[in-house]
C-alpha positions in Angstrom: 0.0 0.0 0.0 1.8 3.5 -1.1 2.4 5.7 1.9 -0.3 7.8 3.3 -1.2 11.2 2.0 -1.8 14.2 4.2 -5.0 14.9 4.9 -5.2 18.6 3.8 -3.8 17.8 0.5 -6.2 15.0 -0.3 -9.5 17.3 1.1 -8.6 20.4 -0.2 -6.4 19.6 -3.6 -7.7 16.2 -4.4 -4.5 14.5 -3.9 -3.9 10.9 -5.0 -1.3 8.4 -4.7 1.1 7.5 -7.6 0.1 3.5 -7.4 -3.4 2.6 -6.2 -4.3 1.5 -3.1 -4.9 -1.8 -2.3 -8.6 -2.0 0.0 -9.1 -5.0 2.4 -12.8 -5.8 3.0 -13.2 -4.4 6.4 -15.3 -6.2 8.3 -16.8 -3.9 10.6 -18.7 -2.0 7.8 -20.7 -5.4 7.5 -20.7 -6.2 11.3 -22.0 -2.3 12.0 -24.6 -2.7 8.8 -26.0 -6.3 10.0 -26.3 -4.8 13.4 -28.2 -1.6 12.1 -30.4 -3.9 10.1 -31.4 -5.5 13.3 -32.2 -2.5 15.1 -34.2 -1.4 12.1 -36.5 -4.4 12.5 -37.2 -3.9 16.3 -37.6 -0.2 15.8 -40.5 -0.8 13.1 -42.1 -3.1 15.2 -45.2 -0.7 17.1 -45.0 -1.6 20.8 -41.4 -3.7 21.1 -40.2 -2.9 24.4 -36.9 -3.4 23.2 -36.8 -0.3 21.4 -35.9 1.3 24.7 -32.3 -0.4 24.3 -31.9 0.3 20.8 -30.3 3.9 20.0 -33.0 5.5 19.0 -33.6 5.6 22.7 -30.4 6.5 23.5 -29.2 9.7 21.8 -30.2 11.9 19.4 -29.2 9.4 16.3 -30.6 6.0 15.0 -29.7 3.2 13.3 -31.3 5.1 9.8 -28.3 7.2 10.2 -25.9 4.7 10.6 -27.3 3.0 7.5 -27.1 6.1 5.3 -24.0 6.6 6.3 -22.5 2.9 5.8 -24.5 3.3 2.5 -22.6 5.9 1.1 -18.8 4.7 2.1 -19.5 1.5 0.9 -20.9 2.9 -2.3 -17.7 4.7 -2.8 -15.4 1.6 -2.2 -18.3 -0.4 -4.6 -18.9 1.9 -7.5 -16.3 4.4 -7.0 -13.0 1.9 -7.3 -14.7 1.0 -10.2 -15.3 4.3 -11.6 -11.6 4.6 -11.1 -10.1 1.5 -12.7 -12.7 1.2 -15.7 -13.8 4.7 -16.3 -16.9 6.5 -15.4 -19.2 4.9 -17.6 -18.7 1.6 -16.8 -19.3 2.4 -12.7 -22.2 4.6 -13.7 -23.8 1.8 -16.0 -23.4 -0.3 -12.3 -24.8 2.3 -10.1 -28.1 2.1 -12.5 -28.2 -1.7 -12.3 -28.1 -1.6 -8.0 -31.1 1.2 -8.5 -33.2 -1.2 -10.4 -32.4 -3.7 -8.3 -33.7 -1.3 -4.8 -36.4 0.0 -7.4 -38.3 -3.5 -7.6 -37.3 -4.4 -4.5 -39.5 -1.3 -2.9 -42.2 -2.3 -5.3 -42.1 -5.7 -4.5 -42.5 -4.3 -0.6 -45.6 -1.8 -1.4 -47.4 -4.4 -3.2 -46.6 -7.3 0.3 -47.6 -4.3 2.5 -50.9 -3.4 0.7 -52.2 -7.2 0.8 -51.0 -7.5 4.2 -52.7 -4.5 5.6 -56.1 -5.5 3.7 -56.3 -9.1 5.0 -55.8 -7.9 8.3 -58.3 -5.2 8.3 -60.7 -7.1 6.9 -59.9 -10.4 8.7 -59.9 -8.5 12.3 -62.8 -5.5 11.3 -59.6 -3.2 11.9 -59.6 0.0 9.4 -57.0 1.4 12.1 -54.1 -0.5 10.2 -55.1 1.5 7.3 -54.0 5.0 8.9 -50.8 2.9 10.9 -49.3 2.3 7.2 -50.8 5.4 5.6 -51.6 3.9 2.8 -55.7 4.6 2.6 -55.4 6.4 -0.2 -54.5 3.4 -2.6 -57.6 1.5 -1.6 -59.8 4.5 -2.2 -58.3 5.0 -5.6 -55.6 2.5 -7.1 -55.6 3.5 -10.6 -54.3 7.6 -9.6 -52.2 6.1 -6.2 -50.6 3.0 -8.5 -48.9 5.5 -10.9 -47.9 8.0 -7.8 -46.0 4.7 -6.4 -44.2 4.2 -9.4 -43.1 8.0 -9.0 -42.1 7.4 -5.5 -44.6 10.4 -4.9 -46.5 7.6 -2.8 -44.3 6.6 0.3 -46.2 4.9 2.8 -45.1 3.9 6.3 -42.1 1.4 6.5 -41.6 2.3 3.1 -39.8 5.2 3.1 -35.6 3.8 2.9 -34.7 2.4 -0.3 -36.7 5.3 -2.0 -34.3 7.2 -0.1 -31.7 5.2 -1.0 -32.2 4.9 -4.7 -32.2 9.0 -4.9 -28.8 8.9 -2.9 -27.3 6.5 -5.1 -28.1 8.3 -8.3 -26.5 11.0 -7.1 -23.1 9.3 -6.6 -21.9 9.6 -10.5 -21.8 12.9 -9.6 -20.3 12.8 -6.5 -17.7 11.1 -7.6 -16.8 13.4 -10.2 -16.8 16.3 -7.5 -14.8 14.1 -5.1 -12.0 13.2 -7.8 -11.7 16.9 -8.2 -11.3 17.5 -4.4 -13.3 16.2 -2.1 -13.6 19.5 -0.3 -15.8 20.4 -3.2 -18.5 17.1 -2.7 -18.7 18.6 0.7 -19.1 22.2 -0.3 -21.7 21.3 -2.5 -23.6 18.7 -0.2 -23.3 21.4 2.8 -25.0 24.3 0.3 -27.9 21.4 -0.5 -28.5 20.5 3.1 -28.7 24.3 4.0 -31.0 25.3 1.1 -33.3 22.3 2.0 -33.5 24.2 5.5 -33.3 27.4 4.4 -36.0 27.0 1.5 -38.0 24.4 3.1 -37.2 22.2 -0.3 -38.7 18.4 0.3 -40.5 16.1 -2.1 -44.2 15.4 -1.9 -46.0 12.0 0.1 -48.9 11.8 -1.4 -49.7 8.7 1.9 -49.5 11.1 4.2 -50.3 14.7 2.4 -47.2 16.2 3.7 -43.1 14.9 2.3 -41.0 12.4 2.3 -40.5 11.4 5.8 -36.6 11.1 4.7 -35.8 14.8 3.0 -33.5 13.9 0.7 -32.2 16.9 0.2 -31.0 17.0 3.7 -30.1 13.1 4.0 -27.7 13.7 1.6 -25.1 15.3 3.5 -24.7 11.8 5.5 -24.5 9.9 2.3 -21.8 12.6 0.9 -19.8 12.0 4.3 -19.4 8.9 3.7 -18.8 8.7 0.1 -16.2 11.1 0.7 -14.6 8.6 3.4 -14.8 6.0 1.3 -12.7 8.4 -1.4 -10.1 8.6 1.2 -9.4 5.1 2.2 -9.2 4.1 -1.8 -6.6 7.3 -1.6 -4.9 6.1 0.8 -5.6 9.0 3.9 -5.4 8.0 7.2 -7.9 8.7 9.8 -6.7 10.9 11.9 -6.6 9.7 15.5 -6.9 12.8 17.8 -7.5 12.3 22.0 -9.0 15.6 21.1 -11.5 14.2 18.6 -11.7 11.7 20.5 -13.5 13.6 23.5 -15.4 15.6 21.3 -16.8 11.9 20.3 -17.3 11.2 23.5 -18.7 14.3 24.6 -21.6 14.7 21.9 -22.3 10.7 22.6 -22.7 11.3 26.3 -25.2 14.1 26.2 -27.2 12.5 23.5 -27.5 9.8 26.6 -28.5 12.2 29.0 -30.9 14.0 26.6 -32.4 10.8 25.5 -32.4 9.9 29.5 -33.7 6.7 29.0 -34.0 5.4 32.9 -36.7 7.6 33.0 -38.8 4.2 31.6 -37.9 3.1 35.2 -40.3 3.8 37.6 -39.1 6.5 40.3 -37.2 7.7 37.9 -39.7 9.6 35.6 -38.7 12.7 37.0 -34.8 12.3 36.5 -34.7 14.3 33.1 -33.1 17.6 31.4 -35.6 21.0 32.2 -37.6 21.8 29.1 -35.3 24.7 28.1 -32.4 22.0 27.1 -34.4 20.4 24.3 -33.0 20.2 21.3 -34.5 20.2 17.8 -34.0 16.5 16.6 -36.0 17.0 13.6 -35.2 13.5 11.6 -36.8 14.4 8.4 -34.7 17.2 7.8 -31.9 15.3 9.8 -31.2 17.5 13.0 -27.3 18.9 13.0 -27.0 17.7 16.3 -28.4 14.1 14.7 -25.2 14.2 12.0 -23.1 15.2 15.4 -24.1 12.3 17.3 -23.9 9.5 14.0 -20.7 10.6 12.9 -19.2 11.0 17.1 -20.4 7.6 17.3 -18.9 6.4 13.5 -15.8 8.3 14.6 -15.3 6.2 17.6 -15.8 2.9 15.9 -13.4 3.5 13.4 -10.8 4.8 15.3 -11.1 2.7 18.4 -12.3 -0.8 17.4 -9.5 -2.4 15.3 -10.2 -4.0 11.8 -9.1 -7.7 13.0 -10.9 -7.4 16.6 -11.1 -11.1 17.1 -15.2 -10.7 18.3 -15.3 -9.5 14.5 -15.3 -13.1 13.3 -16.9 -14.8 15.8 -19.9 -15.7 17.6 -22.4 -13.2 17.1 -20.1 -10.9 14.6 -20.1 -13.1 12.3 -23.5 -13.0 12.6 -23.8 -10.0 12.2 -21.3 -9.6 9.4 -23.4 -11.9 7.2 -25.9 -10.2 7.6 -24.4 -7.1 6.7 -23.3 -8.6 3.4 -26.7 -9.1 2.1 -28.3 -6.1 3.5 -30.8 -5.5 0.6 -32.7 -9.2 1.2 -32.4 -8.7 4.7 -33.3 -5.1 5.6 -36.8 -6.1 2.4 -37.4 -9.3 4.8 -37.0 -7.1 8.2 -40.1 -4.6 6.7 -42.6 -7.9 6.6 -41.5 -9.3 9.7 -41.6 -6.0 11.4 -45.2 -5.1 10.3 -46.0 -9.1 10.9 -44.5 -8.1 14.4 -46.9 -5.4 14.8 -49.9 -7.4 13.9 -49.4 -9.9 16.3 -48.6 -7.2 18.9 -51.9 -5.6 18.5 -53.5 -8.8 17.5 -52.8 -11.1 20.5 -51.3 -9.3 23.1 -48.1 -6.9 24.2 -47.2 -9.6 27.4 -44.0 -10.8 27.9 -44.3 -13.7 26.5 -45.5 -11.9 23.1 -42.6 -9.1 23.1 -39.9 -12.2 23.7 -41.8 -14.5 20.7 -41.6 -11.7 18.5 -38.5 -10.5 18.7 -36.8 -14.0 19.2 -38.5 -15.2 15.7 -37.8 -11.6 13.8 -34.3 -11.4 14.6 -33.9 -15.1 14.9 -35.3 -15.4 11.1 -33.1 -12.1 9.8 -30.0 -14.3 10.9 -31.3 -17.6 9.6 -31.6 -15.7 6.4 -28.2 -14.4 6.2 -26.6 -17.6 6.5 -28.4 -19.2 4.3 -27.9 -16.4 1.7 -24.4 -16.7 2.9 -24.3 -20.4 2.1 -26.4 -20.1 -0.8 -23.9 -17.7 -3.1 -20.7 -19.8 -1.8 -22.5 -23.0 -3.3 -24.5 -21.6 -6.7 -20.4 -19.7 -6.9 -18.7 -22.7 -6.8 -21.4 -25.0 -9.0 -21.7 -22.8 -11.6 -18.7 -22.5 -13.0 -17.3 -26.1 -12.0 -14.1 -25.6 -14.5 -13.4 -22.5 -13.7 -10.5 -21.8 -11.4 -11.2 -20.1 -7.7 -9.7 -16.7 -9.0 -12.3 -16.6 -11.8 -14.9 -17.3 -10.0 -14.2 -14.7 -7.5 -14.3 -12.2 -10.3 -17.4 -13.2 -11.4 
């Protein structure tokens, strides 16, 4: 690997190595994305007490940040390496396959959640899951609402990521011309976006819920562009800078979110133990709070800088767990939607007991990882049988 570049000549000039950089999978992209996927699941499901040990419950971030932000660094490393070796073109022409891919993939969901909410509003006299999913309007008039989901003008609850996603993406040609110019000018542009979307109150219309999309991307971009901008720098070979000083900062913005979030004040006796009023802070999430982006990339910072790449728990037990399912996140985060809203069904459905809460969460999560290992096992097997005279490094490339 050549030698490190300084940091202020890669942001600012656009700097690059004379010999590319060779990148090592790093496995705590796919432990940290598994993970995320996970939380994902128990956050969608209405009424899981575990939600209160997940981090949306914790600080002022979630796991849809850390997602975003994974997103766009591994998108970089994915698309933008290519970009790199075989030209522009050629990475673009991939970036549109993965969008088609999320772009039936969210159709595929729409069309499971729109039979799903029907049977069980019909099945249990419940018109309430109509207004839970927001997604009425499609029963009162299919032909108008079927042609506003194919815009993604028609978003309805659980459904609002890979739209989100598939914007992003499409964006990234772009960003990657910016960030091979200097990455100093991605971030220049992403900042000026983010602000306008503030400043001008720009959004795209939901049609579900007669308001916007519950993700602004306009505003979720500037997470995406971070990380697409980190991903620049480890193919240019930058080191991350290591600061005790940073390194407090982390831990400082980390540490209020906790006592913002105060969540012992679920305990009883200590409802009263929480910040006065006049410390609340605006944690808008459509719009994606600054002091959100502080708390995601505090936390990102501290992971990267503090838990090494070959951490033995990385590849074993439940991180590698957790790292296959970070490798197939697009199955896995479309089968964590159904079992979430099946979660939330039987929830309302039977019970919120204990025993309920533990059979839901046990059989979500339990199925997510199922899943990834046998997706896991699945490619390994279909890898090695179709191609049986190939040799190992050809079938790798493939």
């Amino acid at each position: 690997m050549s030698s490190p570049l300084g940091l202020g000549s890669w942001f600012w000039l656009g700097a690059s190595p004379a010999g590319a950089v060779r990148v090592e999978r790093d496995l705590r992209v796919d432990v940290f994305r598994g993970l995320a996927l996970l939380v994902i699941f128990i956050d969608h499901v209405a009424g899981n007490v575990l939600i209160r040990l997940t981090p949306s419950s914790m600080g002022f971030s979630d796991a849809a940040e850390a997602f975003v932000l994974l997103a766009g660094f591994s998108a970089a490393l994915a698309y933008g390496g290519v970009m790199d070796r075989r030209g522009w073109l050629t990475g673009t022409a991939q970036v549109v396959a993965r969008i088609w891919k999320l772009y039936l993939a969210h159709l595929g969901l729409f069309v499971f959640t729109a039979v799903a909410v029907a049977f069980m509003a019909v099945r249990f006299g419940n018109p309430l899951y109509y207004e839970h999913v927001a997604i009425l309007p499609f029963f009162q008039d299919p032909a108008t609402t079927i042609l506003q989901t194919v815009a993604l003008l028609f978003l309805p609850n659980y459904l609002d990521i890979l739209p989100l996603y598939v914007l992003l993406l499409a964006m990234l040609p772009l960003l990657w011309v910016l960030a091979r110019m200097a990455p100093a000018l991605a971030m220049a542009v992403s900042v000026g976006l983010y602000a306008a979307a503030w400043e001008f109150g720009w959004a795209l219309p939901n049609l579900s819920t007669g308001g916007s999309w519950f993700f602004n991307p306009f505003a979720w971009q500037l997470i995406f562009t971070i990380g697409v901008v980190a991903g620049h720098g480890l193919l240019s070979g930058v080191a991350l800078p290591r600061s005790p000083l940073l390194t407090l900062a982390a831990v400082g913005v980390v540490g209020f979110g906790l006592v913002s979030a105060a969540p012992w004040a679920a305990i009883p006796g200590f409802e009263a133990v929480v910040l006065p009023d006049e410390w609340r802070l605006d944690l808008d999430k459509t719009n994606l709070s600054l002091w959100r982006l502080a708390h995601a990339l505090s936390l990102a910072y501290l992971i990267a800088a503090h838990v090494p790449r070959d951490a033995g728990w990385l590849r074993t037990g439940a991180g590698a767990m957790l790292e296959r399912a970070g490798r197939h996140s697009l199955p896995l985060f479309c089968s964590g939607v159904i079992l979430s809203l099946l979660g939330t069904f039987a929830l309302t459905e039977i019970g919120r007991g204990w025993a309920m809460q533990l059979a839901v969460n046990v059989v979500g999560i339990g199925s997510l990882l199922l899943m990834a290992s046998v997706l896991e096992w699945y490619r390994g097997a279909t890898a090695k049988a179709s191609a049986p005279g190939t040799t190992a490094g050809e079938v790798k490339t493939a």
